[in-house]
C-alpha atoms as an extended CHARMM CRD file, in Angstrom:
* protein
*
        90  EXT
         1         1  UNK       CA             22.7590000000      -20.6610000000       26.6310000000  PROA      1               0.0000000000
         2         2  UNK       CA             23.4730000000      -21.0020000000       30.0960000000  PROA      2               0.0000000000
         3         3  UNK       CA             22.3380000000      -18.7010000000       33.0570000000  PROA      3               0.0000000000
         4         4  UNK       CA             25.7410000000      -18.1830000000       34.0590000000  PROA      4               0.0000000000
         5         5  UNK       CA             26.8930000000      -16.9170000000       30.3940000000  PROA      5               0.0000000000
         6         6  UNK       CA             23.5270000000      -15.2410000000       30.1540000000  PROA      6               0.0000000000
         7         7  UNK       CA             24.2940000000      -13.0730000000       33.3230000000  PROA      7               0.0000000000
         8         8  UNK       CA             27.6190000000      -11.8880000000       32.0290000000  PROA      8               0.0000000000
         9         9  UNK       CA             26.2880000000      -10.4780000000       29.1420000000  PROA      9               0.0000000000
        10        10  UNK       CA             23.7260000000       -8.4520000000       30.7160000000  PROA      10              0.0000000000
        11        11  UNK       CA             26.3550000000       -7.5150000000       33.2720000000  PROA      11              0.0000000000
        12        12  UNK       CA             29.0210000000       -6.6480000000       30.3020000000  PROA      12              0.0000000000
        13        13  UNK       CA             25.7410000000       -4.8420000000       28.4250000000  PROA      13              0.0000000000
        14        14  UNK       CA             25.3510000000       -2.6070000000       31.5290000000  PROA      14              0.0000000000
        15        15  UNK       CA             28.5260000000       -1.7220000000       32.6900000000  PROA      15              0.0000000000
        16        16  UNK       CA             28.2780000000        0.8410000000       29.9680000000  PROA      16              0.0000000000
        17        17  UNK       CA             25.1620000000        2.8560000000       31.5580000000  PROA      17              0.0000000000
        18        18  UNK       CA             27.0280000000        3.2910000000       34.7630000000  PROA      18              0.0000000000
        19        19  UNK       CA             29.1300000000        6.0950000000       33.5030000000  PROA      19              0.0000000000
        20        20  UNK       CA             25.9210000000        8.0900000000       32.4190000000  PROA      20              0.0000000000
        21        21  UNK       CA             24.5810000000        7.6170000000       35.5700000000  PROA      21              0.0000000000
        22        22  UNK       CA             27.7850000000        9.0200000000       37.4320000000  PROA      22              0.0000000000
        23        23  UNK       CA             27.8680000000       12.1390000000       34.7490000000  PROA      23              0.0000000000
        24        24  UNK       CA             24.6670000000       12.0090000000       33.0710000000  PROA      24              0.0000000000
        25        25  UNK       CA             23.9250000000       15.4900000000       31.9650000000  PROA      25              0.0000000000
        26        26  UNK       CA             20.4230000000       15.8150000000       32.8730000000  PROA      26              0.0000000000
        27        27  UNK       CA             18.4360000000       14.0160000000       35.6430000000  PROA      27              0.0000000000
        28        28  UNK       CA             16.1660000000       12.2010000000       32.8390000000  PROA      28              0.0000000000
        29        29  UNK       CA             19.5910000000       11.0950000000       31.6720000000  PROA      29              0.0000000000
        30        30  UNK       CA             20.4730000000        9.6400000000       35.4340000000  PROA      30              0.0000000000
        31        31  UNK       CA             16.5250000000        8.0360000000       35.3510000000  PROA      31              0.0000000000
        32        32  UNK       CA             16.8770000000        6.3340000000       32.4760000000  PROA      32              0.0000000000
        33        33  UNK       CA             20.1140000000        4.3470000000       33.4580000000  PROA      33              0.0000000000
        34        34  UNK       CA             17.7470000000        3.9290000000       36.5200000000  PROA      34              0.0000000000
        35        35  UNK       CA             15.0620000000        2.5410000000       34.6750000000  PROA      35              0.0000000000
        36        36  UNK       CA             17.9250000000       -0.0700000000       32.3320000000  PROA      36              0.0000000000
        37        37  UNK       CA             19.3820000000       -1.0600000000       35.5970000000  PROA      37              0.0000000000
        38        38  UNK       CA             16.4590000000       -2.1690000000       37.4860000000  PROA      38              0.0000000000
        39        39  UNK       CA             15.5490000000       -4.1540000000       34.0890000000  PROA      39              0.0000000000
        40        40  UNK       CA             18.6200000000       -5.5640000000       34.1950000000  PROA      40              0.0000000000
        41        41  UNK       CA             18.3700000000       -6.3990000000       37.5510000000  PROA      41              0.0000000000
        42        42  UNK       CA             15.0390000000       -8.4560000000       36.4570000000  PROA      42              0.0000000000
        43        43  UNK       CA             16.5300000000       -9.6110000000       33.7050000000  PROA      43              0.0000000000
        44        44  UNK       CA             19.8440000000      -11.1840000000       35.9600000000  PROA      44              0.0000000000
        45        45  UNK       CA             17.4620000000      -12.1750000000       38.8530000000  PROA      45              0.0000000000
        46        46  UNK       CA             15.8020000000      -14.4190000000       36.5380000000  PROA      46              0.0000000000
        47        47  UNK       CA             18.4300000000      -15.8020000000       34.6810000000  PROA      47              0.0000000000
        48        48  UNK       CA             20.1970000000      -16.3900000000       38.2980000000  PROA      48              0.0000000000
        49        49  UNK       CA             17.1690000000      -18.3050000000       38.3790000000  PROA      49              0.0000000000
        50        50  UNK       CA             16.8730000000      -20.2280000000       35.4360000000  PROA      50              0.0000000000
        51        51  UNK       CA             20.4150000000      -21.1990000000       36.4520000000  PROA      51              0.0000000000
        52        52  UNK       CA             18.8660000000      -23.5740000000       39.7830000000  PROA      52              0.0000000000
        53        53  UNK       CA             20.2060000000      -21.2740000000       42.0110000000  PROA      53              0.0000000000
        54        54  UNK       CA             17.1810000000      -20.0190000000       44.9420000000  PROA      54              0.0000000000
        55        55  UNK       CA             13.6140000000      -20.5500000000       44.4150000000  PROA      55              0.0000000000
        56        56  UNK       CA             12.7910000000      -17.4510000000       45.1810000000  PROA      56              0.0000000000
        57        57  UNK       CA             14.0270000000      -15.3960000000       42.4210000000  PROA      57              0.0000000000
        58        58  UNK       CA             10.6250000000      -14.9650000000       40.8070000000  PROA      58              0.0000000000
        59        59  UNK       CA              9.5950000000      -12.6890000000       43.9170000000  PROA      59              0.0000000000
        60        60  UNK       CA             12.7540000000      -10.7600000000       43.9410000000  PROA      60              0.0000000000
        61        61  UNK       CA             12.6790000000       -9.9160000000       40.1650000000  PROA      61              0.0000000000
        62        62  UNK       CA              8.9260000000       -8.9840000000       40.6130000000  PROA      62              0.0000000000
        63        63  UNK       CA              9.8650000000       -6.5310000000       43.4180000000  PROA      63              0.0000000000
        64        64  UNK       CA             12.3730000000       -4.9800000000       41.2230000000  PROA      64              0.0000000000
        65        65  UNK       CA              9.9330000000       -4.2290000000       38.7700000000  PROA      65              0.0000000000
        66        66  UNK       CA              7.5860000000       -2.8790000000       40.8010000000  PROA      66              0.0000000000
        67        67  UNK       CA             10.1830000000       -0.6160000000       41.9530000000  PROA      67              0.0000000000
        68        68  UNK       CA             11.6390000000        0.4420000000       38.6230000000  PROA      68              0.0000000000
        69        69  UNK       CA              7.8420000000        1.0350000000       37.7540000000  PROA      69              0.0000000000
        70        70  UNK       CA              6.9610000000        2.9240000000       40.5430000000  PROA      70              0.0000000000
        71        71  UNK       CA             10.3110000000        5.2700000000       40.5620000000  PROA      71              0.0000000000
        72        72  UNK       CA              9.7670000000        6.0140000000       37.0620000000  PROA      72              0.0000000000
        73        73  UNK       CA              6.1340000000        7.1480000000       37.6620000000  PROA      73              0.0000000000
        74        74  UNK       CA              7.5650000000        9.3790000000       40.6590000000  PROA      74              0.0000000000
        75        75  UNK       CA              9.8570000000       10.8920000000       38.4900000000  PROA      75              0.0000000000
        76        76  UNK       CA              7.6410000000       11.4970000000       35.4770000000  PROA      76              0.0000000000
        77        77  UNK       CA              4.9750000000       13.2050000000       38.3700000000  PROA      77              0.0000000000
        78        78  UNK       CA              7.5070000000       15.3520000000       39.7430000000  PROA      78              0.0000000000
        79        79  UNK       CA              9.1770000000       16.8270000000       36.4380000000  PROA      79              0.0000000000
        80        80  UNK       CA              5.6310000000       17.0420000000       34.4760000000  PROA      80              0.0000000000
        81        81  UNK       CA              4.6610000000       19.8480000000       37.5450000000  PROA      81              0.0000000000
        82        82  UNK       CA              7.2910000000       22.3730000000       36.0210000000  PROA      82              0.0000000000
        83        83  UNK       CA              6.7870000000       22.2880000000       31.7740000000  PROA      83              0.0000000000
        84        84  UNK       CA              8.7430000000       24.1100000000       30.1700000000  PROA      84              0.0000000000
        85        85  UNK       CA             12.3190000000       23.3230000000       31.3780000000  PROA      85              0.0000000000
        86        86  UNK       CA             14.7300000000       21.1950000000       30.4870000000  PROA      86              0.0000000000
        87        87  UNK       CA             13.9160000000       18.5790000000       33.1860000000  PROA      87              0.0000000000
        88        88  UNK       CA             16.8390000000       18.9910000000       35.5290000000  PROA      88              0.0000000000
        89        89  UNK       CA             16.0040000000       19.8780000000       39.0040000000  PROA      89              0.0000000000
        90        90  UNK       CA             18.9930000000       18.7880000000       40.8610000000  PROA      90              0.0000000000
């Protein structure tokens, strides 16, 4: 399969989670689109990649993760401080 056909499907396989993130009920709703998008983002960079387009593609997709990771810990840290909500805090 190549990169290029790869790419569309993860782009077609996202589009989908954009709409939750515009209207998603709760904020954990709005993370986890978050969270699929920045794995998506990996997942694109990657195949981009694969494809023989830049070189550097390995250090963008690790930076993504890293951020993906990192927001999700911030937003576990700040939502675990307040138990026994629902988890939206605006």
């Amino acid at each position: 399969m190549s990169g290029e056909l790869l790419a569309l499907l993860l782009l077609a396989a996202v589009a989908p989670g954009l709409a939750r993130l515009a209207y998603g009920p709760t904020s954990a709703d709005r993370m986890l689109v978050a969270q699929l998008l920045g794995s998506a983002g990996v997942a694109l960079t990657l195949a981009v990649g694969a494809a023989g387009i830049p070189e550097g593609g390995r250090t963008v997709a690790l930076i993504l993760a890293l951020l993906a990771a990192v927001s999700g810990v911030a937003f576990v840290r700040r939502h675990a401080a307040r138990p026994g909500d629902g988890g939206d805090h605006g």
